[in-house]
BANUZA-487594 format. One record per residue: x, y, z of N, C-alpha, C in turn; residue in one letter. Coordinates in steps of 0.001 Angstrom, whole numbers, plus 500000, padded with zeros to 6 digits. Layout:
XYZXYZXYZa/...
***
This chain:
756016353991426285756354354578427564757835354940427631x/758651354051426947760285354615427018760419355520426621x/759430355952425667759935357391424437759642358362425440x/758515358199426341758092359321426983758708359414428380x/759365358541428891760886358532429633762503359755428864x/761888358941427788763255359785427258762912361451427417x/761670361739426734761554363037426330761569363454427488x/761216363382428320761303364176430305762903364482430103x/763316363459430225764845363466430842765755364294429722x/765754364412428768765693365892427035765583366687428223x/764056366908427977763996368583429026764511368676430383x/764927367769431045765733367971432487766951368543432113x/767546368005431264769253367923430828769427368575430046x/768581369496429202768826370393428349769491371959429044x/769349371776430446769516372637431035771216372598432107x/771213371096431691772430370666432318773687371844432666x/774793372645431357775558373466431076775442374575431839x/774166375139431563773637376603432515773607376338433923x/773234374882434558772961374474436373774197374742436738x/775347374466435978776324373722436468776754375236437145x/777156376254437000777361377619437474776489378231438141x/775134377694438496773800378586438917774344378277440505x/773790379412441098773544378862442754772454379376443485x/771773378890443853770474379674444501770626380654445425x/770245381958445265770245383145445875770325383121446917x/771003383642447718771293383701449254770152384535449795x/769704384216450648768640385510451465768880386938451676x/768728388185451650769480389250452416768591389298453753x/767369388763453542766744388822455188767222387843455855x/766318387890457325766282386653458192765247386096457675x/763994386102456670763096385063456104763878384245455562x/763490382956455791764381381814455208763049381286454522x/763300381118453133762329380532452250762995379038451628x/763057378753452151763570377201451546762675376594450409x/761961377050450476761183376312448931760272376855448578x/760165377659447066759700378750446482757765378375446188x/757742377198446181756020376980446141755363376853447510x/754189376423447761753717375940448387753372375076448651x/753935374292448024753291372520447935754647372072446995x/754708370931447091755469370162446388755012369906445401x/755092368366444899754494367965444041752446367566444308x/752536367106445395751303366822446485751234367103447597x/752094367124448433751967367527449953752578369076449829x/752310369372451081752625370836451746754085371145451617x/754714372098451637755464372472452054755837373468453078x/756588374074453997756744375072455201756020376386454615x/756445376915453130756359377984452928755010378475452733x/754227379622453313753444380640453495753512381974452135x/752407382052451968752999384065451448753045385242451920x/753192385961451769753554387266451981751886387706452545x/751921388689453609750694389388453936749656389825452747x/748730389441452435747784390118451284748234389153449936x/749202388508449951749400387760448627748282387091448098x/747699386864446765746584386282446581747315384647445445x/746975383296446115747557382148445240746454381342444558x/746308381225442969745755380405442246746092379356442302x/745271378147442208746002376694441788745032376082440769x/745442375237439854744903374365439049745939372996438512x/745128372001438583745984370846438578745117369769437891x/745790369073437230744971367833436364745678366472436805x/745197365155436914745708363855436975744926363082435883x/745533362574434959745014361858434626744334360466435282x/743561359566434373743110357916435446743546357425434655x/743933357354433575744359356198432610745782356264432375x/746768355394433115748234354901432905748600355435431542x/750182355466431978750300356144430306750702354818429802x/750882353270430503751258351999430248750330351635429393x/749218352431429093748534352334427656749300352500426549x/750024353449426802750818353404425401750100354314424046x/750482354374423688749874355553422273748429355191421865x/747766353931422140746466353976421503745624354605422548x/745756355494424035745382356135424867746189357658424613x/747192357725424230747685359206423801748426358780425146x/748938357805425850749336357837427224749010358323428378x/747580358117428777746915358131428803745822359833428848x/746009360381427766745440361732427653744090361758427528x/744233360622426354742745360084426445741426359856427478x/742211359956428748741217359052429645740571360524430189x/740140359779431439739257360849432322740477361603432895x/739920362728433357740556363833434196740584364241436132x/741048363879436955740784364918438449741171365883437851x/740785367252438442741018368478438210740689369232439739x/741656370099440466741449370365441600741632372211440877x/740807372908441674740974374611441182740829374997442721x/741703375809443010742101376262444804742204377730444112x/741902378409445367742150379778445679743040379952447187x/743735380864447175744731380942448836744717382436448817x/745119382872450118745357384246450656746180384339452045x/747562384761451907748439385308452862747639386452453731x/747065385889454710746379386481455723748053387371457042x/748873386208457341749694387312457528750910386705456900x/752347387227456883753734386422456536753591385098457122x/753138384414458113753352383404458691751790382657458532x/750882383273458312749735382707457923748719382240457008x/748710381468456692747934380922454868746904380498454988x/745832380302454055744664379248454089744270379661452491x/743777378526452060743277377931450950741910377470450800x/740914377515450010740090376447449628740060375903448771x/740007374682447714740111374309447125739015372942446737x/738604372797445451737702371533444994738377370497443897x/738271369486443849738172368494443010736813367892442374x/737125367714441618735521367000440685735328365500441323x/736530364895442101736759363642442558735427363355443856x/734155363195443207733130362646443521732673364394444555x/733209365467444183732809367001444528733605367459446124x/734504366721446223735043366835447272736263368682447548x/735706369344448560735531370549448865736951370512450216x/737804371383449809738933371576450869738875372676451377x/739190372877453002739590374293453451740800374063454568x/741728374686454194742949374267455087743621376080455179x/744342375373456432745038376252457009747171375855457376x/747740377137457123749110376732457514749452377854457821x/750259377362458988750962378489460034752659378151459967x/752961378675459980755211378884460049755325379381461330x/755433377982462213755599377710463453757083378743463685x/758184378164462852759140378353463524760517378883462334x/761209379201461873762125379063461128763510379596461769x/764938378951461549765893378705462401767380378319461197x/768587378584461954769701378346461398770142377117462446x/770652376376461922771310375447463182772722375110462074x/773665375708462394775352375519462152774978375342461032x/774702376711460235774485377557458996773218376750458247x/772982375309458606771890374599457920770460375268458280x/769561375809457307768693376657457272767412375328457984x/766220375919458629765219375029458873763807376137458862x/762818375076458632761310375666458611760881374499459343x/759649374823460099758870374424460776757800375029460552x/756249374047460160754830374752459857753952373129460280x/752979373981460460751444373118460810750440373274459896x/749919372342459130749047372498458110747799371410458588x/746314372209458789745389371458458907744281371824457871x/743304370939458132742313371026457198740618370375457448x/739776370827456911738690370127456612737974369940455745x/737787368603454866736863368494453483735473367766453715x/734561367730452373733580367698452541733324366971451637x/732649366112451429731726365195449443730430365730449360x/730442366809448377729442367324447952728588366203447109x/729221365287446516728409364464445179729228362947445887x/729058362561446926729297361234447661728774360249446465x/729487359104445659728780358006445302728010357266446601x/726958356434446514726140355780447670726603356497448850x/725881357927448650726092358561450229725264357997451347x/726156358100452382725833357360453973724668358030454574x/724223357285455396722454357719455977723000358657457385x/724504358359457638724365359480458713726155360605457617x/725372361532457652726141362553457110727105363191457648x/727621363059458874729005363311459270729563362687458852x/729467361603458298730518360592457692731003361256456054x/730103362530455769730596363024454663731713364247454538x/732508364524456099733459365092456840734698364517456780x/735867364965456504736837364385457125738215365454457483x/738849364947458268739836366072459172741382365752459057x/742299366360458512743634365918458371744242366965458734x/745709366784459300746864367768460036747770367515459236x/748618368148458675750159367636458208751141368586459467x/752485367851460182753601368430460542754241368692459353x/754805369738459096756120369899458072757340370452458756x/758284369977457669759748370453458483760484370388457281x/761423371089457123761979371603455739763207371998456093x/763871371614455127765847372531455015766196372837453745x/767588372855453387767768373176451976769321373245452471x/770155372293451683771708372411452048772504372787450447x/773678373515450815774210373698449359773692374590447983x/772204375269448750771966375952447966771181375096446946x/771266374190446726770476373282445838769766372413446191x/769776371908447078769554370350447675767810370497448727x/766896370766448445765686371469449584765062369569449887x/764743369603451331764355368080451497763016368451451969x/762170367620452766761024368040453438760271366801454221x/759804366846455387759504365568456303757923365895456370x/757184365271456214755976365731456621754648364477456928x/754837364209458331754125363132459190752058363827458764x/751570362527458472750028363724458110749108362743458648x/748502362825459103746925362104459721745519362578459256x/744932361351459070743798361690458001742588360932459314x/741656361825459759740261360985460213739010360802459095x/738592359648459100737230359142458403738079358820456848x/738587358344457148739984358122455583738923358000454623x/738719356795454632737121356060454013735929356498454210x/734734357150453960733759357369453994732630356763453494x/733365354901453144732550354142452574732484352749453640x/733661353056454547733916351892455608732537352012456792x/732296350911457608731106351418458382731406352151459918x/732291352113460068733135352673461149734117353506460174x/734429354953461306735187356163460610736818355375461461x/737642355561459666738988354399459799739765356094459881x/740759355738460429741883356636460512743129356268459166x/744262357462459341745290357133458397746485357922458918x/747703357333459016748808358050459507750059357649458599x/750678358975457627751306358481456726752458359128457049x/753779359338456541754798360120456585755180360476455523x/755055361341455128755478362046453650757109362335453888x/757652362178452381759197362190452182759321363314450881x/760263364175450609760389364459449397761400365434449211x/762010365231448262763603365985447946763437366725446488x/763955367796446562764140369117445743765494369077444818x/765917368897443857767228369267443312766923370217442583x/767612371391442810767512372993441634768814372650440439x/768425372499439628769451372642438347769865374116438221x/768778374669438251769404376581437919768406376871438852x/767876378426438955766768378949439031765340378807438550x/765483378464437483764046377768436831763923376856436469x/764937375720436412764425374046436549764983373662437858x/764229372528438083764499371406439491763785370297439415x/764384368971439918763575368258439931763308367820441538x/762076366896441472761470366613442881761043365192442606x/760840364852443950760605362964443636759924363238445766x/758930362067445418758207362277446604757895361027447390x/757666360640448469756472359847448711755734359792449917x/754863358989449931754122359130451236753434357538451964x/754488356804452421753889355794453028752515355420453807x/752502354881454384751259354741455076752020353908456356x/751936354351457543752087353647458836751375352942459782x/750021353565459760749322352855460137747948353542459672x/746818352542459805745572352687459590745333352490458176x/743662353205457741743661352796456290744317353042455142x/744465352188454321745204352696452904744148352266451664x/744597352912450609743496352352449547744024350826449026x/745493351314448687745889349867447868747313350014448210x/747984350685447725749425351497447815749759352353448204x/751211352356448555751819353723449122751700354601447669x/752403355763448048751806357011446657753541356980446719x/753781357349445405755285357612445049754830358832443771x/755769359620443371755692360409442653757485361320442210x/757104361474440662758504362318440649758339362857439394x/758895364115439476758238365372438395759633365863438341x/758934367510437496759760368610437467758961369889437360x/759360370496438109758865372255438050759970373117437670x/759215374172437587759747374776436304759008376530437001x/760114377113437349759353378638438020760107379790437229x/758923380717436863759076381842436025758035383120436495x/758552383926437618758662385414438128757125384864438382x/756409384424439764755344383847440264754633382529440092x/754863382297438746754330380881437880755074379830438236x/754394378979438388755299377568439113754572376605437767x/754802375687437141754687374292436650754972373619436937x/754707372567437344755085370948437686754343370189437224x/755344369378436257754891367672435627755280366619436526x/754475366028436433754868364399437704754251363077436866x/754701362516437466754319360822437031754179360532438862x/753017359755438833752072359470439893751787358054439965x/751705357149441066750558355678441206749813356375441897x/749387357859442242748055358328443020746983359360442223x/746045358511441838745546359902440555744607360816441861x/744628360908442905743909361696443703745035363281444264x/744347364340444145744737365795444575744515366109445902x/743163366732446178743052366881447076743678366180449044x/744450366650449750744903365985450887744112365297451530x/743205365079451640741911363932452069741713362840451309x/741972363046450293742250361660449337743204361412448697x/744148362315448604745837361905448203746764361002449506x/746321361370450812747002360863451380746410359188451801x/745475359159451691744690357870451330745074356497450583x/746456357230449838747449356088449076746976355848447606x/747913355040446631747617355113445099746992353916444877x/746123353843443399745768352951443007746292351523442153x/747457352137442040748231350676441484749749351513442278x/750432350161441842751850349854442297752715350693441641x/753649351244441975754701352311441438755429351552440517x/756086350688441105757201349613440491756390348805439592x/754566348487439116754556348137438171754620349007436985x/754783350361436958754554351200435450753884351471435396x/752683351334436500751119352055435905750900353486436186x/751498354286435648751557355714436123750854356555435732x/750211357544436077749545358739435393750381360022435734x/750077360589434731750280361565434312749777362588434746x/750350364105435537749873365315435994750253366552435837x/749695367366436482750338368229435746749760369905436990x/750135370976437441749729371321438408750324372771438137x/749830373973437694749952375644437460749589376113438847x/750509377181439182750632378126440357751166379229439957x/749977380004440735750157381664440555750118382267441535x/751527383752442172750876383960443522751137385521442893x/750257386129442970749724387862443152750183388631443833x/
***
Protein backbone atom coordinates (compact mmCIF):
# COMPACT_ATOMS: atom_id res chain seq x y z
CA UNK A 1 0.00 0.00 0.00
CA UNK A 2 2.96 2.57 0.58
CA UNK A 3 4.24 1.95 -2.95
CA UNK A 4 0.86 2.79 -4.16
CA UNK A 5 0.83 6.01 -1.91
CA UNK A 6 3.96 6.89 -3.42
CA UNK A 7 3.06 6.40 -7.06
CA UNK A 8 -0.23 8.89 -6.71
CA UNK A 9 1.78 11.50 -5.14
CA UNK A 10 4.81 10.92 -8.55
CA UNK A 11 1.82 11.85 -10.62
CA UNK A 12 0.47 14.83 -8.45
CA UNK A 13 4.01 16.44 -8.29
CA UNK A 14 5.21 15.70 -11.52
CA UNK A 15 3.33 18.59 -12.44
CA UNK A 16 4.57 20.67 -9.58
CA UNK A 17 7.11 23.34 -11.93
CA UNK A 18 4.33 23.97 -14.66
CA UNK A 19 1.33 24.82 -11.47
CA UNK A 20 3.57 27.03 -10.05
CA UNK A 21 2.92 29.87 -13.02
CA UNK A 22 -0.62 28.46 -14.11
CA UNK A 23 -3.68 30.54 -13.02
CA UNK A 24 -7.10 29.60 -13.76
CA UNK A 25 -8.79 31.56 -16.47
CA UNK A 26 -10.70 34.44 -15.53
CA UNK A 27 -14.34 34.45 -16.92
CA UNK A 28 -15.06 37.06 -19.80
CA UNK A 29 -18.84 36.45 -18.97
CA UNK A 30 -21.05 36.96 -16.01
CA UNK A 31 -21.34 32.84 -15.98
CA UNK A 32 -19.35 32.01 -13.08
CA UNK A 33 -18.30 28.35 -13.41
CA UNK A 34 -16.48 27.56 -10.39
CA UNK A 35 -15.96 24.00 -11.02
CA UNK A 36 -15.47 22.50 -14.43
CA UNK A 37 -17.35 18.93 -13.70
CA UNK A 38 -20.37 18.11 -12.42
CA UNK A 39 -19.80 16.21 -9.56
CA UNK A 40 -16.88 16.01 -7.53
CA UNK A 41 -15.45 13.12 -6.58
CA UNK A 42 -19.17 11.73 -5.32
CA UNK A 43 -21.42 14.43 -4.56
CA UNK A 44 -22.82 17.21 -6.79
CA UNK A 45 -21.44 20.09 -7.58
CA UNK A 46 -23.33 23.81 -8.54
CA UNK A 47 -22.32 23.38 -12.08
CA UNK A 48 -25.04 22.61 -14.89
CA UNK A 49 -24.32 22.47 -18.84
CA UNK A 50 -24.82 24.42 -21.44
CA UNK A 51 -28.46 24.26 -23.25
CA UNK A 52 -28.49 20.93 -25.48
CA UNK A 53 -25.11 19.70 -23.96
CA UNK A 54 -25.21 15.92 -23.94
CA UNK A 55 -22.97 14.26 -20.47
CA UNK A 56 -21.66 10.59 -20.34
CA UNK A 57 -20.61 9.06 -17.09
CA UNK A 58 -18.94 5.82 -16.19
CA UNK A 59 -17.36 4.97 -12.94
CA UNK A 60 -15.93 1.81 -11.21
CA UNK A 61 -15.32 1.14 -7.22
CA UNK A 62 -13.72 -1.46 -6.40
CA UNK A 63 -14.99 -3.93 -2.91
CA UNK A 64 -11.81 -5.28 -2.12
CA UNK A 65 -9.31 -2.79 -0.03
CA UNK A 66 -6.22 -2.26 -1.68
CA UNK A 67 -4.94 -3.21 2.26
CA UNK A 68 -4.84 -6.53 0.46
CA UNK A 69 -1.83 -5.71 -0.86
CA UNK A 70 -0.44 -7.32 -4.14
CA UNK A 71 -1.85 -10.85 -3.69
CA UNK A 72 -5.38 -8.91 -4.66
CA UNK A 73 -3.54 -6.64 -7.36
CA UNK A 74 -4.81 -4.04 -4.53
CA UNK A 75 -7.60 -4.80 -4.73
CA UNK A 76 -8.24 -5.12 -8.72
CA UNK A 77 -8.86 -8.41 -8.22
CA UNK A 78 -12.08 -8.13 -6.44
CA UNK A 79 -15.62 -7.35 -7.50
CA UNK A 80 -16.61 -4.19 -9.27
CA UNK A 81 -19.78 -1.21 -8.67
CA UNK A 82 -19.98 0.22 -11.94
CA UNK A 83 -22.50 3.17 -12.34
CA UNK A 84 -23.12 4.24 -16.45
CA UNK A 85 -25.33 7.75 -16.40
CA UNK A 86 -26.47 9.64 -19.27
CA UNK A 87 -27.30 13.76 -18.66
CA UNK A 88 -28.74 16.52 -20.87
CA UNK A 89 -28.53 20.42 -20.40
CA UNK A 90 -32.17 20.99 -20.85
CA UNK A 91 -31.47 24.74 -20.27
CA UNK A 92 -27.97 26.79 -18.99
CA UNK A 93 -29.37 26.54 -15.54
CA UNK A 94 -31.06 23.20 -15.93
CA UNK A 95 -29.70 19.48 -15.79
CA UNK A 96 -31.00 16.00 -15.23
CA UNK A 97 -29.38 12.71 -15.45
CA UNK A 98 -30.25 9.06 -15.24
CA UNK A 99 -28.06 6.84 -14.20
CA UNK A 100 -27.64 2.80 -12.95
CA UNK A 101 -25.40 0.84 -10.80
CA UNK A 102 -25.18 -2.98 -10.84
CA UNK A 103 -25.27 -2.33 -6.85
CA UNK A 104 -28.21 -4.82 -6.34
CA UNK A 105 -29.81 -2.80 -10.00
CA UNK A 106 -30.37 0.31 -8.40
CA UNK A 107 -31.78 3.01 -11.10
CA UNK A 108 -31.21 7.02 -10.60
CA UNK A 109 -33.10 10.01 -12.00
CA UNK A 110 -32.12 13.37 -10.69
CA UNK A 111 -32.48 16.75 -11.37
CA UNK A 112 -30.27 20.19 -10.78
CA UNK A 113 -31.20 23.64 -11.08
CA UNK A 114 -28.50 26.90 -10.56
CA UNK A 115 -30.60 28.64 -8.18
CA UNK A 116 -28.44 31.51 -8.01
CA UNK A 117 -24.82 32.62 -8.90
CA UNK A 118 -23.25 35.95 -7.34
CA UNK A 119 -19.97 38.02 -6.59
CA UNK A 120 -19.82 39.07 -2.98
CA UNK A 121 -16.43 41.46 -2.58
CA UNK A 122 -14.95 39.85 -5.76
CA UNK A 123 -15.40 36.20 -3.99
CA UNK A 124 -17.31 34.31 -6.76
CA UNK A 125 -20.53 32.04 -5.42
CA UNK A 126 -22.97 29.29 -6.90
CA UNK A 127 -25.99 28.24 -5.49
CA UNK A 128 -27.99 24.91 -6.95
CA UNK A 129 -30.67 22.33 -5.82
CA UNK A 130 -30.13 18.83 -6.73
CA UNK A 131 -32.95 16.20 -6.25
CA UNK A 132 -33.63 12.83 -7.11
CA UNK A 133 -35.42 9.51 -7.25
CA UNK A 134 -34.04 5.78 -7.28
CA UNK A 135 -35.37 2.54 -7.57
CA UNK A 136 -33.90 -1.53 -6.81
CA UNK A 137 -34.60 -3.20 -9.75
CA UNK A 138 -32.79 -6.63 -8.37
CA UNK A 139 -33.57 -5.84 -4.35
CA UNK A 140 -31.68 -8.80 -2.38
CA UNK A 141 -34.83 -10.27 -0.04
CA UNK A 142 -37.18 -7.78 -1.65
CA UNK A 143 -39.95 -6.33 0.74
CA UNK A 144 -43.70 -7.53 0.44
CA UNK A 145 -44.75 -3.91 0.23
CA UNK A 146 -42.85 -2.32 -2.78
CA UNK A 147 -42.70 1.28 -2.09
CA UNK A 148 -40.14 0.44 0.12
CA UNK A 149 -38.20 -0.26 -3.17
CA UNK A 150 -38.26 3.86 -3.67
CA UNK A 151 -36.16 6.20 -2.23
CA UNK A 152 -35.97 10.20 -2.40
CA UNK A 153 -32.88 12.46 -1.77
CA UNK A 154 -32.28 16.47 -2.18
CA UNK A 155 -28.76 17.80 -2.04
CA UNK A 156 -28.37 21.93 -1.21
CA UNK A 157 -25.10 22.95 -2.92
CA UNK A 158 -23.13 26.05 -2.53
CA UNK A 159 -19.80 26.58 -4.11
CA UNK A 160 -16.88 29.35 -4.41
CA UNK A 161 -13.46 29.30 -5.70
CA UNK A 162 -10.83 31.91 -4.17
CA UNK A 163 -7.39 32.73 -5.80
CA UNK A 164 -8.15 31.19 -8.81
CA UNK A 165 -7.15 27.86 -7.47
CA UNK A 166 -8.68 27.08 -4.33
CA UNK A 167 -12.79 25.77 -5.45
CA UNK A 168 -14.58 24.55 -1.95
CA UNK A 169 -18.18 23.20 -1.90
CA UNK A 170 -20.94 22.74 1.07
CA UNK A 171 -23.50 20.41 0.31
CA UNK A 172 -26.23 19.49 3.22
CA UNK A 173 -28.19 16.12 1.45
CA UNK A 174 -31.17 14.13 2.86
CA UNK A 175 -31.87 10.72 1.97
CA UNK A 176 -35.72 9.11 2.68
CA UNK A 177 -36.07 5.17 3.08
CA UNK A 178 -32.03 5.19 3.55
CA UNK A 179 -32.43 1.42 4.27
CA UNK A 180 -34.80 -0.53 2.38
CA UNK A 181 -34.05 -3.47 4.55
CA UNK A 182 -35.08 -1.65 7.97
CA UNK A 183 -38.91 -2.32 8.83
CA UNK A 184 -39.83 1.20 9.11
CA UNK A 185 -38.61 3.76 6.16
CA UNK A 186 -35.26 5.39 8.26
CA UNK A 187 -34.24 8.77 7.08
CA UNK A 188 -30.52 10.26 6.57
CA UNK A 189 -29.18 13.81 6.86
CA UNK A 190 -25.55 14.23 5.98
CA UNK A 191 -23.41 17.34 5.16
CA UNK A 192 -21.07 16.94 2.48
CA UNK A 193 -17.58 18.88 2.59
CA UNK A 194 -15.06 19.07 -0.24
CA UNK A 195 -12.12 21.19 -1.49
CA UNK A 196 -10.59 21.57 -5.02
CA UNK A 197 -6.79 22.51 -5.40
CA UNK A 198 -5.91 23.23 -9.34
CA UNK A 199 -2.15 22.65 -9.81
CA UNK A 200 -2.45 23.92 -13.56
CA UNK A 201 -5.35 23.54 -15.85
CA UNK A 202 -5.31 19.86 -16.13
CA UNK A 203 -4.30 18.53 -12.78
CA UNK A 204 -6.05 19.20 -9.29
CA UNK A 205 -6.51 17.55 -6.46
CA UNK A 206 -9.83 17.03 -4.33
CA UNK A 207 -10.42 15.40 -0.92
CA UNK A 208 -14.09 15.06 0.28
CA UNK A 209 -16.43 14.03 2.90
CA UNK A 210 -19.73 13.45 3.98
CA UNK A 211 -20.72 12.99 7.61
CA UNK A 212 -23.80 11.81 8.77
CA UNK A 213 -25.89 14.11 11.30
CA UNK A 214 -28.55 12.51 11.92
CA UNK A 215 -30.56 9.40 11.10
CA UNK A 216 -29.37 6.20 9.41
CA UNK A 217 -25.83 5.38 8.59
CA UNK A 218 -24.40 2.11 7.33
CA UNK A 219 -21.22 1.95 9.48
CA UNK A 220 -19.12 5.13 8.71
CA UNK A 221 -18.86 8.48 7.65
CA UNK A 222 -17.52 8.36 3.77
CA UNK A 223 -14.15 10.23 3.36
CA UNK A 224 -12.51 10.27 0.03
CA UNK A 225 -9.47 11.94 -1.85
CA UNK A 226 -8.42 11.67 -5.50
CA UNK A 227 -7.22 13.52 -8.46
CA UNK A 228 -8.78 14.62 -11.75
CA UNK A 229 -7.28 15.26 -14.49
CA UNK A 230 -9.38 17.44 -17.46
CA UNK A 231 -8.56 17.37 -21.15
CA UNK A 232 -10.92 19.64 -23.72
CA UNK A 233 -14.44 17.81 -22.21
CA UNK A 234 -12.89 14.57 -20.59
CA UNK A 235 -12.68 14.68 -16.93
CA UNK A 236 -10.76 11.57 -14.97
CA UNK A 237 -10.78 11.15 -11.47
CA UNK A 238 -8.89 8.57 -9.28
CA UNK A 239 -9.96 8.44 -5.56
CA UNK A 240 -9.29 6.27 -2.67
CA UNK A 241 -12.68 5.71 -0.86
CA UNK A 242 -14.08 3.87 2.75
CA UNK A 243 -17.46 4.10 0.48
CA UNK A 244 -17.50 1.50 -2.36
CA UNK A 245 -21.17 2.77 -3.19
CA UNK A 246 -21.89 5.46 -6.43
CA UNK A 247 -25.00 6.06 -6.86
CA UNK A 248 -26.50 9.21 -4.28
CA UNK A 249 -29.02 6.89 -2.60
CA UNK A 250 -26.43 4.71 -1.46
CA UNK A 251 -23.29 6.79 -1.35
CA UNK A 252 -24.74 9.02 0.99
CA UNK A 253 -25.76 6.14 3.21
CA UNK A 254 -22.02 6.19 4.58
CA UNK A 255 -18.81 3.69 4.06
CA UNK A 256 -18.14 0.33 4.89
CA UNK A 257 -15.07 0.38 6.91
CA UNK A 258 -13.19 3.16 8.70
CA UNK A 259 -11.06 5.71 6.75
CA UNK A 260 -8.32 5.95 9.37
CA UNK A 261 -8.10 2.14 9.33
CA UNK A 262 -6.54 1.80 5.56
CA UNK A 263 -9.24 -0.11 4.23
CA UNK A 264 -9.66 1.76 1.08
CA UNK A 265 -10.88 1.06 -2.35
CA UNK A 266 -10.01 2.09 -5.16
CA UNK A 267 -12.09 4.20 -8.04
CA UNK A 268 -12.03 5.53 -10.69
CA UNK A 269 -14.86 7.79 -12.66
CA UNK A 270 -14.66 9.10 -16.88
CA UNK A 271 -16.73 12.20 -17.95
CA UNK A 272 -17.72 13.34 -21.19
CA UNK A 273 -19.79 16.43 -22.06
CA UNK A 274 -20.85 16.90 -25.97
Amino acid sequence: MKNFYIFILLIIFSNLIYAQSWQRQEKTTEVLSLFSSVESLNLPTAETLGKGDIYFHISHKFTTPISEGINELFGFDGGVIMRLALGYGITDELFTQIGRTNNEGNIDLQLKYKVSEFKLNDIPFAIALNGGVAYYSKKINEPEDKSRLWQFYANLIANTFIDNKFGFGIVPSFLYNANCDCIDPQSSLTLGLYAQYHFNERWSIVAEANPTLNGWRRYYDSYSIGVEIETAGHFFKLQLSNNININQSQFITGGVSAFENGKLHIGFVIQRIL
